[in-house]
N, C-alpha and C positions, 0 to 999 in steps of 0.2 A: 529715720526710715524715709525712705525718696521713692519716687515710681518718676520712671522715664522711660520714654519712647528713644530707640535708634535703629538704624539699620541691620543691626548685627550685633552679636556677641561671641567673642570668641573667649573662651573657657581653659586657661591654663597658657602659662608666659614660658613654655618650654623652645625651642627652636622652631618645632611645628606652629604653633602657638602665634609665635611672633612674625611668621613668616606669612602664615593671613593675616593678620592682623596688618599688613604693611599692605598685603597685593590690595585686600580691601580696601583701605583706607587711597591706594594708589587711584583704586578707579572710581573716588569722590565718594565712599558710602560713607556712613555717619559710624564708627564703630566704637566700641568699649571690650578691651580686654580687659578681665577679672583673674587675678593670680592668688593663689592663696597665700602662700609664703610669702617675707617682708620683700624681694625683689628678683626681677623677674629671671629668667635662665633657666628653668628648670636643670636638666644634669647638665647644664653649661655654665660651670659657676667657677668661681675661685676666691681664697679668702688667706690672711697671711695665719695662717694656725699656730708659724712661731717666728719671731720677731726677725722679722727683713729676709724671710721666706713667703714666696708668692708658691701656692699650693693649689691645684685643680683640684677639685673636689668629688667631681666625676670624671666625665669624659675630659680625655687632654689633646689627644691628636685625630686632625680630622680631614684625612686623604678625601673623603665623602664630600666634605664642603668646597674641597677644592673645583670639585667640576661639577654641582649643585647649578643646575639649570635655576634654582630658587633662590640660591646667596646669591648666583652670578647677575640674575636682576635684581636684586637690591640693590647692587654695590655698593656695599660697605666698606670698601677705602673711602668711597667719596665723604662717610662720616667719621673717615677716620681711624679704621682699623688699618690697621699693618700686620705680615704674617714674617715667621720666620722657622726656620727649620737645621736639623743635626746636618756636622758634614756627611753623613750617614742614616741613609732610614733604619734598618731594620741590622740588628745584628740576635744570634741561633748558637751559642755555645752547646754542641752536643751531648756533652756530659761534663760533672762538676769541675773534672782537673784538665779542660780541656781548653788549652792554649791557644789555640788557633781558629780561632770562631768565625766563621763565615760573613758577610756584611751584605746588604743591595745598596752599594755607594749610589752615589748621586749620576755618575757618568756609566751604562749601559754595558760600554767596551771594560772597564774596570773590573763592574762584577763579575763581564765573563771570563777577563781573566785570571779572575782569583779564583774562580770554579772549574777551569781549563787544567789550572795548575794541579789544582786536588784530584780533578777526573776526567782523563782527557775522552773531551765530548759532551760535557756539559758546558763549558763555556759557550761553544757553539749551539748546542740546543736552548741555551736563555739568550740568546739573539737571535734564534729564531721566534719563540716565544715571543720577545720584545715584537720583533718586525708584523709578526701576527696581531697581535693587542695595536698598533699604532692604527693595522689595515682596519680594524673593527670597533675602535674607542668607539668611535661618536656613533654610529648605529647601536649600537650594544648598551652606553648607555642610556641613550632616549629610549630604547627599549624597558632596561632597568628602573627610570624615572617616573614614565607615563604611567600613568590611569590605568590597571590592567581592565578586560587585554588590551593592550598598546599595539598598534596597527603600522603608523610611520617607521618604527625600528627599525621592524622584521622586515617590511616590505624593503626597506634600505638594504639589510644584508644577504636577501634572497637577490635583490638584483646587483650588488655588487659580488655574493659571493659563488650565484648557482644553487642547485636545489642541491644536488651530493654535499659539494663545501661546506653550505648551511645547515647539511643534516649532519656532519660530520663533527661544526661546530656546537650545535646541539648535542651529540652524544657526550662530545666531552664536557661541558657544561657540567652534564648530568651526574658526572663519575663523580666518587668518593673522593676526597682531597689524597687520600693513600696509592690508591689503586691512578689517580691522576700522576702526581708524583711518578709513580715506578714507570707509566708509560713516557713520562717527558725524559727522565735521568735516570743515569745508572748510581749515583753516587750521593752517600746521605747528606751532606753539605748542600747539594740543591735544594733537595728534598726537603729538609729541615726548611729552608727559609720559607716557602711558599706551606708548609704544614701550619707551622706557628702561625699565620696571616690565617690559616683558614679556621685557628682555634678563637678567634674574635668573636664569631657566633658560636653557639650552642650545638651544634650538630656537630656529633663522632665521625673518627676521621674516617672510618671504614661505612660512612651512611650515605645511600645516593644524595646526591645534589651538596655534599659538604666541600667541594670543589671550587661550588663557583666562587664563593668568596677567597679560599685561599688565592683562586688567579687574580680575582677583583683587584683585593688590597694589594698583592704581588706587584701586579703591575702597574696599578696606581703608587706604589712606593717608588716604583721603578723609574716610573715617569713622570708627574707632579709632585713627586715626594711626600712625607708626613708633616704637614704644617702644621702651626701651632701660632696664635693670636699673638701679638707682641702684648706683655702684661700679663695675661692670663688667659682663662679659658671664657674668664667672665668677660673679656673686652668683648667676643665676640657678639654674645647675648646683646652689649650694650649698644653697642652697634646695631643691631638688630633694631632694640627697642627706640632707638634714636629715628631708624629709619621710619619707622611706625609711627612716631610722634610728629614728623618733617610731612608725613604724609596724610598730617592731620588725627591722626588715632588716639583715642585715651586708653592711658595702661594704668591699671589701678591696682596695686596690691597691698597683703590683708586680706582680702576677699574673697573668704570661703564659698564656694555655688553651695546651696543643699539642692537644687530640683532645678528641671525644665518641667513647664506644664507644657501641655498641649491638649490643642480644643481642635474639636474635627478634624483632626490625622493631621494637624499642625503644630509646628514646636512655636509656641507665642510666646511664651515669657519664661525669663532666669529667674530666679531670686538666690538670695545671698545669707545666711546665715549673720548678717546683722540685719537682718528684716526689707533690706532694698529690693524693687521688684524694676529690672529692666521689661521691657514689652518692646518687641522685636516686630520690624518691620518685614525683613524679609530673610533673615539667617541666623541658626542658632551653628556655630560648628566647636566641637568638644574637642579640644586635646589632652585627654583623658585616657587613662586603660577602657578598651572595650567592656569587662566587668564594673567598671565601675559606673558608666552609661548607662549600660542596661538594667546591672542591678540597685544602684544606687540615687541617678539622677531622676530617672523616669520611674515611673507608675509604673507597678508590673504591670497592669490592665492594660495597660497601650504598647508594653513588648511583646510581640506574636509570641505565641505559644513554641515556635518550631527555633525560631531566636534563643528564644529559655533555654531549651533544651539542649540545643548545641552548645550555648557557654557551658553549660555543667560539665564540655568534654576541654573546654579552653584549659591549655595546658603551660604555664608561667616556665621561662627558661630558667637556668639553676643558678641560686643566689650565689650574690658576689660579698665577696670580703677584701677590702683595700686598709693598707694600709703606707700612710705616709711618713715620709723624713728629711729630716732636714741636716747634712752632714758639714759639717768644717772644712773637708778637704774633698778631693774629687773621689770617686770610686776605683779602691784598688784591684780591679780587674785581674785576673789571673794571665786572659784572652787579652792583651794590651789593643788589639783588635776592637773592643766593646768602646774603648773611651770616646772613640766618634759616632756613640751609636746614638741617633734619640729614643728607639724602643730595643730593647733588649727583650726575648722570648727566652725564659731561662726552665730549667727542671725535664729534658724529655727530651728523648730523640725520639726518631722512626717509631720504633716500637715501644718507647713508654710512652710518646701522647697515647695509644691506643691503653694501655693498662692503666693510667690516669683517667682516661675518659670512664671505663673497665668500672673504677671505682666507684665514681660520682654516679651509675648507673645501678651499682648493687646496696647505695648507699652508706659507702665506705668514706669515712674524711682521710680525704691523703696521705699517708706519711710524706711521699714526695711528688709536693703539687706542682704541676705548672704553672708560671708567673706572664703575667705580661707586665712588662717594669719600666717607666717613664723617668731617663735623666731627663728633666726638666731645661735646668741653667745650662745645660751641653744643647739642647733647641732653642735654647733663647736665653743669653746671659743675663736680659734682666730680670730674673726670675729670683735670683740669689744672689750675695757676694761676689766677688771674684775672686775663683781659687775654690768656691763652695761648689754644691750641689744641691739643687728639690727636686726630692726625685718622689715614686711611689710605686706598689708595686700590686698587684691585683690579681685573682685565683675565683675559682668557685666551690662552695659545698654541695653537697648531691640535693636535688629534688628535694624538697621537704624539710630540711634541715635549717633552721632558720634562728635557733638557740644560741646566746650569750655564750656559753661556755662552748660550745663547738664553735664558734669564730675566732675567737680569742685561740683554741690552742692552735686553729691554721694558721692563723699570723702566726706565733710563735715558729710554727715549721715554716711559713714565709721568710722570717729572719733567719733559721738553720742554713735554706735552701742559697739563700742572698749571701751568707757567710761562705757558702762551701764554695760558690762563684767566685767571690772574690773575698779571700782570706782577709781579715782586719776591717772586714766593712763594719760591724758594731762596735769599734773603738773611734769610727768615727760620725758617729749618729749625736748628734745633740738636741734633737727632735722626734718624739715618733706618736702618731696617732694613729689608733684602728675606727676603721668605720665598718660597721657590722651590721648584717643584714640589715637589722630594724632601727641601726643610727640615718642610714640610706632611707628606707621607706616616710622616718619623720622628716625628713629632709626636703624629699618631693614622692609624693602618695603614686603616682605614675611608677614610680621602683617596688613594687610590692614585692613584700620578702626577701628586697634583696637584688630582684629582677631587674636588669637594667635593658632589656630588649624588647619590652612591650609586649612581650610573650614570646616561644620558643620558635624559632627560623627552619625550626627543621620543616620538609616539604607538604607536611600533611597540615600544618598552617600558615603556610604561604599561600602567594598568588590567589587564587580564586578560592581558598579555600582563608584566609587570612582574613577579620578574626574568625569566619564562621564559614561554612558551604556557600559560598552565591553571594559574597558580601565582600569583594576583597577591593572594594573601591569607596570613597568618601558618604557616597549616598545612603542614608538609612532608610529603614520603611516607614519612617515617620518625615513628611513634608518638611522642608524648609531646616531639618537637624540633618549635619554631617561628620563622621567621625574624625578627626582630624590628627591621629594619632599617631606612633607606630607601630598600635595594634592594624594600623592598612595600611596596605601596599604602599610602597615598596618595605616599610618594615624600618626596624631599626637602624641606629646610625645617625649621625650629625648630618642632617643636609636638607632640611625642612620641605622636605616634597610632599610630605603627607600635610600637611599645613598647607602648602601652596597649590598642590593637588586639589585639595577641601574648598580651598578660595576659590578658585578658578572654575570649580562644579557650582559655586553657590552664583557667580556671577552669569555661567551659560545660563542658568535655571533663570537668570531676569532679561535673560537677550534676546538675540530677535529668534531664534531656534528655541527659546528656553520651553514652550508646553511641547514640542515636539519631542524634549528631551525629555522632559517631568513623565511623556506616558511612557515612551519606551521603555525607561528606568523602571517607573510605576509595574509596565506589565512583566518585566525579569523578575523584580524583586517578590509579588504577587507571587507568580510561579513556584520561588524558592520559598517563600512561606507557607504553602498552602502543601509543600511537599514533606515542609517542615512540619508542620501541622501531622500529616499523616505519621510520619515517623512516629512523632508523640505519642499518638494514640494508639499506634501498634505497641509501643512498651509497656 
């Protein structure tokens, strides 16, 4: 048992994690990151699970870190990472015997016109789409990125684009990924491909706001394409944590937290369930689940009543079931179209993502689930053999469902659904692992049940309202602790902004604005608790 004094602690070696953990360290503070698990990555990891198969173990493709305002200052080539990607981002097989499967190649003019071909006028409406996404990247995503509310964005797109344009571009924002869809194309081949992108998060196709993300990753496939770490998923983590340690930081894992204390509305000291007590100079920041902050690290007595209350409405998005393999020969596609693809979106068109979704909402387990499925060795040869495949393929159970034997029989329809894509795919598996809800959760406690988004993206915990009413930003109501998760804003996803976001708030708070920023904060947050309060007590 040890007690030590530093400037900071940052609490979980996830991407967010290690992403303060570097800004910090960047701008001279004294910092220790504490990991429970034996190394660090949180769902950024990869492990060979069968022999001379390099296997991601969570997350594998990550469009998000490509244009990560937070990797992009690390940089992490400089320690060493390399990226690599399919001739093909994204490929959408409409239905099982369907041969001719759509793709977003690498070249703009291609995909449109392999969509021109199937439905003349959509080739032309994804170049115009295209030309629109290039006109608004970079406002849109500093908008995306920043601290909400984010201010430089917007003012960027209102004066490049006008108020009607930018109210325009707001509405569509807002639309469903379906009702999005039928206004851009006539033709389900478009359709499909940006549907599938918008099945990444947890929000039904037919839900306001399930849109933005299918354009997000759409056109981030379209244009930076779906990277992927040369080595694995884990190189990038390491890289990461490389950066942190260059930048003077201690990463320590092992090291369960059980508590933050806090003495006079300040977070002063960690400790650690082998009895070590860090005491904290000037930053505690969590990347942790919001539940588990509030109800596990801290003393109820120092979480506002109106905090309480609101998590009991926090709502976990719907567990994931993966299952990997590792195959002899490459995948015998039906669609010979797929072989270039790095993600393949299989089981659904138009209208059965919507009865799939349909499902998981009346708590139905799928007969016929949708898959998001990563060739691996087809993005990055050195992943497997040559002539193999590591590939994986991932689904969700409804809400609640989080039992042993309903994972295992979705896999089993996992493998049906994989089979009826491409006939002889089981004769050449010589690998197969499931990870099931609660194989995920013991893996990294951030996956509760399964959950791999930090909680559900649908609109009513987003933004300002993400994880709580008046809280969608790093700063808690407790001094000197910030949430550094992707329970805040901007939410899930590979690209460590809620970490570098978290840093960047703890370092204003010691700058030359930082009390002017402590009461402002202080008097919002006040506000939302005291309203919170009232709430409480009306129930």
């Amino acid at each position: 048992m040890t007690v030590r004094t530093v400037d900071a602690v940052v609490i979980g070696a996830g991407p967010n994690g290690l992403a303060a953990t570097a800004t910090l360290a960047e701008a001279g503070w004294d910092v220790v990151l504490l990991e429970q698990q034996p190394e660090p990555g949180g769902a950024v990891r990869s492990a060979e699970l069968f022999p001379g198969f390099r296997t991601d173990l969570f997350s594998a493709f990550y469009p998000l870190a490509a244009v990560s305002p937070a990797i992009r200052h690390l940089d992490l080539e400089g320690v060493g990472l390399q990226w690599s990607q399919a001739p093909a981002a994204v490929g959408h097989p409409r239905y099982p015997d369907d041969d001719d499967a759509p793709l977003i190649h690498r070249d703009p003019t291609d995909t449109a016109a392999d969509l021109e071909r199937r439905q003349p006028g959509d080739g032309q409406a994804w170049l115009r789409l295209f030309e629109q996404w290039k006109d608004v990247k970079e406002p849109f995503l500093d908008t995306l990125f920043s601290p909400f509310p984010p201010v430089r964005g917007p003012r960027r797109l209102l004066s490049q684009l006008g108020t009607a344009e930018a109210l325009r571009l707001v509405r569509f924002l807002m639309l469903p990924a379906r009702r999005m869809t039928h206004e851009l194309f006539d033709g389900e081949s478009a359709r499909v491909l940006l549907l599938g992108n918008a099945m990444h998060a947890d929000t039904p196709v037919d839900a306001p706001g399930s849109g933005v993300m299918g354009y997000l990753l759409t056109m981030l496939a379209q244009d930076d394409g779906y990277v992927v770490p040369v080595g694995g998923a884990g190189a990038l983590s390491a890289a990461m944590a490389e950066r942190g340690r260059r930048n003077g930081a201690e990463i320590r894992c092992g090291e369960e937290v059980t508590s933050i204390e806090v003495t006079g509305g300040v977070a002063t000291e960690v400790r650690t369930a082998g009895g070590d007590r860090y005491l904290t100079r000037r930053a505690v920041l969590a990347d942790v689940s919001a539940p588990a902050l509030y109800g596990r690290l801290l003393d109820s007595s120092v979480v506002p009543a109106g905090v309480r209350a609101d998590l009991e409405k926090f709502e976990w998005d719907t567990p994931v079931v993966k299952v990997n393999y590792a195959l002899d020969r490459k995948i015998p596609w039906r669609s010979r179209s797929l072989e270039s693809a790095g993600t393949v979106h299989l089981g659904a068109d138009d209208n059965g993502l919507v009865r799939w979704m349909a499902d998981l909402t009346t708590g139905v387990i799928p007969t016929h689930p949708f898959l998001l499925f990563g060739q691996m060795t087809t993005s990055d040869p050195s992943r497997s053999p040559e002539g193999t495949e590591s590939a994986w393929a991932y689904t969700h159970l409804p809400r609640g469902i989080t039992d042993d034997e309903s994972a295992e029989l979705l896999a089993h329809r996992v493998d049906a659904m994989l089979e009826s894509h491409a006939p002889g795919f089981a004769e050449r598996v010589v690998g197969r692992n499931v990870q099931r809800p609660g194989d995920l959760e013991a893996s990294n406690a951030n996956l509760h049940g399964g959950a791999v988004n930090g909680g559900t993206a649908q609109l009513y915990q987003q933004l300002v309202f993400r994880p709580t009413p008046g809280s969608s930003g790093p700063d808690t109501s407790i001094g000197r602790l910030y949430l550094a998760s992707s329970a805040t804003h901007p939410g899930g996803g590979v690209h460590g902004m809620c970490g570098y976001n978290a840093a960047r708030a703890a370092l204003a708070d010691h700058g030359r604005w930082g009390l002017v920023r402590r009461k402002v904060r202080g008097r919002i947050l006040d506000l939302v608790v005291t309203d919170g309060k009232r709430s409480a007590h009306h129930r």
